[in-house]
C-alpha positions as YAML, in Angstrom:
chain: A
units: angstrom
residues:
- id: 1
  name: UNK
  ca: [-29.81, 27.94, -0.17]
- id: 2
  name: UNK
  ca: [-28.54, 24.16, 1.16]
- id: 3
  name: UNK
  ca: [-25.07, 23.84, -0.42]
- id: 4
  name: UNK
  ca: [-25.56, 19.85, 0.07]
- id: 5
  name: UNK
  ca: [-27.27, 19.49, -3.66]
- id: 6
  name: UNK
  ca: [-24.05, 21.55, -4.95]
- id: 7
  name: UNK
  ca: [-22.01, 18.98, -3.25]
- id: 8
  name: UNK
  ca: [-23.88, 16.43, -4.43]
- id: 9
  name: UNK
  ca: [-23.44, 17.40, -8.18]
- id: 10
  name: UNK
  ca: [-19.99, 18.56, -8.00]
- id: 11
  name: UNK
  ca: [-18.99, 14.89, -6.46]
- id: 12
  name: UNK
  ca: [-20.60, 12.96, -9.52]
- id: 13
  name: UNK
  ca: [-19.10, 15.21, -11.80]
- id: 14
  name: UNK
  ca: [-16.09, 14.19, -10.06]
- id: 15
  name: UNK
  ca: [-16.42, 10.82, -10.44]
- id: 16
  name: UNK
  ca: [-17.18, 10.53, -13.84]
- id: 17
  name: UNK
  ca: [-13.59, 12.25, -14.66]
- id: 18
  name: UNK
  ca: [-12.33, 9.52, -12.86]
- id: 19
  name: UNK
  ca: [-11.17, 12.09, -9.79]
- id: 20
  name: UNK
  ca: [-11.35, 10.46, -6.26]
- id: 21
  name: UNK
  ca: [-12.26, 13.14, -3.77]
- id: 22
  name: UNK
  ca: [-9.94, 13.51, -0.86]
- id: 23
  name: UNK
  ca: [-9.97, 14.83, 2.64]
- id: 24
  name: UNK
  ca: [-6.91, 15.15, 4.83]
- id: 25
  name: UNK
  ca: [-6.69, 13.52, 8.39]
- id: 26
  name: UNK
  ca: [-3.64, 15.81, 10.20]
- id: 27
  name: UNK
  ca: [-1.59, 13.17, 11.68]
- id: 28
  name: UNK
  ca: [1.13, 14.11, 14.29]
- id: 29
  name: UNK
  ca: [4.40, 12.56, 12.55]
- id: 30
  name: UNK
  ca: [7.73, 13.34, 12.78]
- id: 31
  name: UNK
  ca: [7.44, 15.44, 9.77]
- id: 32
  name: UNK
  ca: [4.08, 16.67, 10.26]
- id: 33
  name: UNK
  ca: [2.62, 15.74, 6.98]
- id: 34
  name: UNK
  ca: [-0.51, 15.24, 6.25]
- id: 35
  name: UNK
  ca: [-2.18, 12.07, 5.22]
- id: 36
  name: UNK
  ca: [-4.96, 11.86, 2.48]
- id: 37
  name: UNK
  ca: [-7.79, 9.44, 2.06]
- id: 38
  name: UNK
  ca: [-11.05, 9.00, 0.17]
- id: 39
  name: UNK
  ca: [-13.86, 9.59, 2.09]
- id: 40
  name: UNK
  ca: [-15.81, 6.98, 0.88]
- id: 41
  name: UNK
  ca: [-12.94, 5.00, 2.66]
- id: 42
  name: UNK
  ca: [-13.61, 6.66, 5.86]
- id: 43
  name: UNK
  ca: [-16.85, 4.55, 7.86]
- id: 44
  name: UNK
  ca: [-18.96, 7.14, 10.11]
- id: 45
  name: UNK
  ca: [-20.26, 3.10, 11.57]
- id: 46
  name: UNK
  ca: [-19.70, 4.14, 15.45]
- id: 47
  name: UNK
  ca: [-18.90, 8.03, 16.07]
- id: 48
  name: UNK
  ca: [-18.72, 8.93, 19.17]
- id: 49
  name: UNK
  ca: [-17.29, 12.16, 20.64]
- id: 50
  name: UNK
  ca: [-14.64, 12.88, 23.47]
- id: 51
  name: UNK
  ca: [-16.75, 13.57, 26.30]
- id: 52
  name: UNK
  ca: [-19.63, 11.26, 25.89]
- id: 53
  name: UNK
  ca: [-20.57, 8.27, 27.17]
- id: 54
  name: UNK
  ca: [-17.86, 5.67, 26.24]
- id: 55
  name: UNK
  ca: [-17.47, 2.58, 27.92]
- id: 56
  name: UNK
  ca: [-15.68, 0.41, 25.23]
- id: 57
  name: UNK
  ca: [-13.21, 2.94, 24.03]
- id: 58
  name: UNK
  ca: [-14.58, 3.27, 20.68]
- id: 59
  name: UNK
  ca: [-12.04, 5.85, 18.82]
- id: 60
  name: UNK
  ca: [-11.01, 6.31, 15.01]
- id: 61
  name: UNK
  ca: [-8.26, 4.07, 13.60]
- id: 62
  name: UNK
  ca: [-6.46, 4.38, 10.43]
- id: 63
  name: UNK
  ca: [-5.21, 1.70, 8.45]
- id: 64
  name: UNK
  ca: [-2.63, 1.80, 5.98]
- id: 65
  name: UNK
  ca: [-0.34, -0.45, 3.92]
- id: 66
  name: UNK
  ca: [3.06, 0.14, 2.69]
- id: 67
  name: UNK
  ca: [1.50, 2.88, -0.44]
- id: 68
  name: UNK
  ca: [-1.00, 4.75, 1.89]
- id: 69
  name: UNK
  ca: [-3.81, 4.71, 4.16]
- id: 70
  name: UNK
  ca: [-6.54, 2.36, 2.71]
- id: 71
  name: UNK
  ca: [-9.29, 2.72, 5.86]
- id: 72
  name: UNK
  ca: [-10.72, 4.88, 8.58]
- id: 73
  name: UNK
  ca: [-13.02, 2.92, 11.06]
- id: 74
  name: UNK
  ca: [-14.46, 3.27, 14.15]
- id: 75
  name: UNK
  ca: [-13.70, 0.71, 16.67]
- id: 76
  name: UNK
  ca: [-13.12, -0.30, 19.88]
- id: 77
  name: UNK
  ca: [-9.07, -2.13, 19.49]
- id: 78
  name: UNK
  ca: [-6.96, -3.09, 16.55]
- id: 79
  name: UNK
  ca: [-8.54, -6.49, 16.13]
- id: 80
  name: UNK
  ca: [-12.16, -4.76, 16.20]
- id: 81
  name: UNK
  ca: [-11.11, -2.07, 13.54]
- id: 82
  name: UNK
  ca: [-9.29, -4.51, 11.24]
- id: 83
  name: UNK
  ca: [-12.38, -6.94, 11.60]
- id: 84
  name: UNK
  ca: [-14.80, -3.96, 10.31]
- id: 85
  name: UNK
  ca: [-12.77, -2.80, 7.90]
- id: 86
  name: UNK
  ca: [-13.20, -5.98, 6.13]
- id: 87
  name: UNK
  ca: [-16.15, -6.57, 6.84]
- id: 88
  name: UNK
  ca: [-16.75, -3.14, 4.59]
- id: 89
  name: UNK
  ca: [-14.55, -4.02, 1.68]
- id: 90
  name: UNK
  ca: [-12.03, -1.46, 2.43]
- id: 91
  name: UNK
  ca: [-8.98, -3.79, 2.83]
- id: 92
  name: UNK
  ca: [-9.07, -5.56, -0.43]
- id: 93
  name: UNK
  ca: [-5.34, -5.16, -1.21]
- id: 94
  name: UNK
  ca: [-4.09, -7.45, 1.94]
- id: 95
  name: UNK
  ca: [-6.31, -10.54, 0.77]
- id: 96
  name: UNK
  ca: [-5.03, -13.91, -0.20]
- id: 97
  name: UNK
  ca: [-6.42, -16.82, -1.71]
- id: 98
  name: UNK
  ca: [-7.54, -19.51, 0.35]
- id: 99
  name: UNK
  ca: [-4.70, -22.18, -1.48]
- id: 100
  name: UNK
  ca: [-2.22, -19.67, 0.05]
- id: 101
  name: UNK
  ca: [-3.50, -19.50, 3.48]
- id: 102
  name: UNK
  ca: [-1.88, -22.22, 6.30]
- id: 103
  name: UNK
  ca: [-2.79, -22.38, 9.83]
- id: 104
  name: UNK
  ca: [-0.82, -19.53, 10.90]
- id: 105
  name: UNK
  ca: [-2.53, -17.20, 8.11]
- id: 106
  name: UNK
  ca: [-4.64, -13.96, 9.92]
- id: 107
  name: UNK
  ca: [-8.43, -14.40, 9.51]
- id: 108
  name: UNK
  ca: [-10.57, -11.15, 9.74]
- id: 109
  name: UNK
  ca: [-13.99, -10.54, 9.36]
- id: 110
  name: UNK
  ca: [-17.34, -12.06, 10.12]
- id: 111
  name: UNK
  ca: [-16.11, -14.46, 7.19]
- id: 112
  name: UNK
  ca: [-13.37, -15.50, 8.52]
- id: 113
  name: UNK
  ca: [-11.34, -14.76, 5.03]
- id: 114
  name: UNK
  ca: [-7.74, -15.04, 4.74]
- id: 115
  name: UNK
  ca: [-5.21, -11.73, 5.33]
- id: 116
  name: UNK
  ca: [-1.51, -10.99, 4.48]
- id: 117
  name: UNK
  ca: [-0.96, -8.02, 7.41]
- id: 118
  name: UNK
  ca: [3.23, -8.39, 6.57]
- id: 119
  name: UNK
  ca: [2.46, -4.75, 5.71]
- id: 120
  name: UNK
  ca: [-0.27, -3.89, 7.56]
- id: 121
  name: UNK
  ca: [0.35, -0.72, 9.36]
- id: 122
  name: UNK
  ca: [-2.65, 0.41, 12.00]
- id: 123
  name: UNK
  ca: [-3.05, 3.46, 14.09]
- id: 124
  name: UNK
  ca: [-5.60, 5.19, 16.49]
- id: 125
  name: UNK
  ca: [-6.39, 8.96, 15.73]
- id: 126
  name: UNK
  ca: [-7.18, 10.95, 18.87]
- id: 127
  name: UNK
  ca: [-9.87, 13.85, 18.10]
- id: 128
  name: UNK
  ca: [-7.34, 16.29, 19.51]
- id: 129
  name: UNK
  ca: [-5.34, 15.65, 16.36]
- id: 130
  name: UNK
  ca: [-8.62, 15.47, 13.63]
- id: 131
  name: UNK
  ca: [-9.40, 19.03, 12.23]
- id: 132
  name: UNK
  ca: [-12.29, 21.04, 12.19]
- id: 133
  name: UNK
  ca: [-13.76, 20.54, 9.46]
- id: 134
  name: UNK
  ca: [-13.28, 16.56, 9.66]
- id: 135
  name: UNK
  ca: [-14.93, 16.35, 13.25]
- id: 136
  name: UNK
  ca: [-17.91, 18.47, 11.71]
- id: 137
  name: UNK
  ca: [-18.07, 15.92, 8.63]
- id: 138
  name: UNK
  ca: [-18.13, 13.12, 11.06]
- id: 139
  name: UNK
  ca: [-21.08, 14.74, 13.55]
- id: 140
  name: UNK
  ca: [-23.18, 15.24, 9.79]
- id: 141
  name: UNK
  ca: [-22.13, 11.74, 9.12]
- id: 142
  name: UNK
  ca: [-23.56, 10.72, 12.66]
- id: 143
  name: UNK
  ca: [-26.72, 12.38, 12.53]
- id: 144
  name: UNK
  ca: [-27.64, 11.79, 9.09]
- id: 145
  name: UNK
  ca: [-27.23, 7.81, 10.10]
- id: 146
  name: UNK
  ca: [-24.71, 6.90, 6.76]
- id: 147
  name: UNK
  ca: [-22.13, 4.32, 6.64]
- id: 148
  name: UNK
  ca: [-19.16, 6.53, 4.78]
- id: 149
  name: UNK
  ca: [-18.46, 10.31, 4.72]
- id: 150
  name: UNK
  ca: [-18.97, 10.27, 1.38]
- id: 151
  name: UNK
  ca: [-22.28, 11.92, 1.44]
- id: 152
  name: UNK
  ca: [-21.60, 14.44, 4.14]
- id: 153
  name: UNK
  ca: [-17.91, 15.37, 3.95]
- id: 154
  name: UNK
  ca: [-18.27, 17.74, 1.05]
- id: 155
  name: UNK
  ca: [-20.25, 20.17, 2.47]
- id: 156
  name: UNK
  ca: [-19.01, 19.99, 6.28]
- id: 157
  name: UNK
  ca: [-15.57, 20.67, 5.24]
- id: 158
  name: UNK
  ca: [-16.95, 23.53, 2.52]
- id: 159
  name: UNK
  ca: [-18.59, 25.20, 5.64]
- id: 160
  name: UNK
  ca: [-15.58, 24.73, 7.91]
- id: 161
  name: UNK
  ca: [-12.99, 26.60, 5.39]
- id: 162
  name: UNK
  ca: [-15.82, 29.62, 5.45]
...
């Protein structure tokens, strides 16, 4: 029995109680808290694995602003990872209107569209600090070629609590 359709059905009922579903990158921090995102925030665009081929340093970095972490993206530096997280409509909340932009404003994107980053906070995850369950969701994610781990988390991190 696939547990992927129960996934399936248990995320729409989900979201139409107007739930988010969450999954929980383990951050090293002074406090050692965990951080929690929705997955459909978190892009599977450019996994790749420590150990494998690698020559533009593509690893997993987390954006935040000053209420919580907005984006997950693959990507090879800061200015790479901010770019594609626009260019997905994950960092809504740090637009500006184009009357309020000058020459000094931050363009991202393949747009070009202005970006308040005043409270922009970005960081790279190393794998050695993901958990289990999330690598797992992100190899599904890989192989199944989709853009989010919205489709795949569920049921990688159901198999990785087993």
């Amino acid at each position: 029995m696939s547990r992927r359709p129960v996934c399936n059905d248990n995320k729409a009922a989900m979201r139409g109680k107007g739930n988010t579903m969450n999954i929980t990158l383990n951050l090293a921090s002074p406090t050692n808290a965990a951080i929690k995102i929705d997955v459909n925030k978190v892009l599977a665009n450019d996994v790749i694995f420590d150990g494998e081929f690698n020559p533009h340093n593509v690893r997993l970095w987390v954006i935040s602003n000053e209420f919580g972490h907005v984006a997950a993206v693959w990507a090879r530096h800061k200015a790479d990872a901010l770019d594609t997280a626009v260019d997905a409509d994950l960092m809504n909340s740090f637009a500006i209107d184009e009357a309020d932009a000058d020459e000094d404003t931050t363009r991202l994107g393949n747009a070009s569209e202005p970006f308040d980053l005043a409270y922009c906070g970005i960081r790279h995850l190393p794998q050695s600090e993901m958990s289990v369950g999330l690598l797992m969701a992100f190899a599904e994610a890989r192989g199944a070629a989709v853009d989010t781990l919205d489709d795949v988390a569920c049921a990688a991190l159901a198999r990785s609590k087993e």
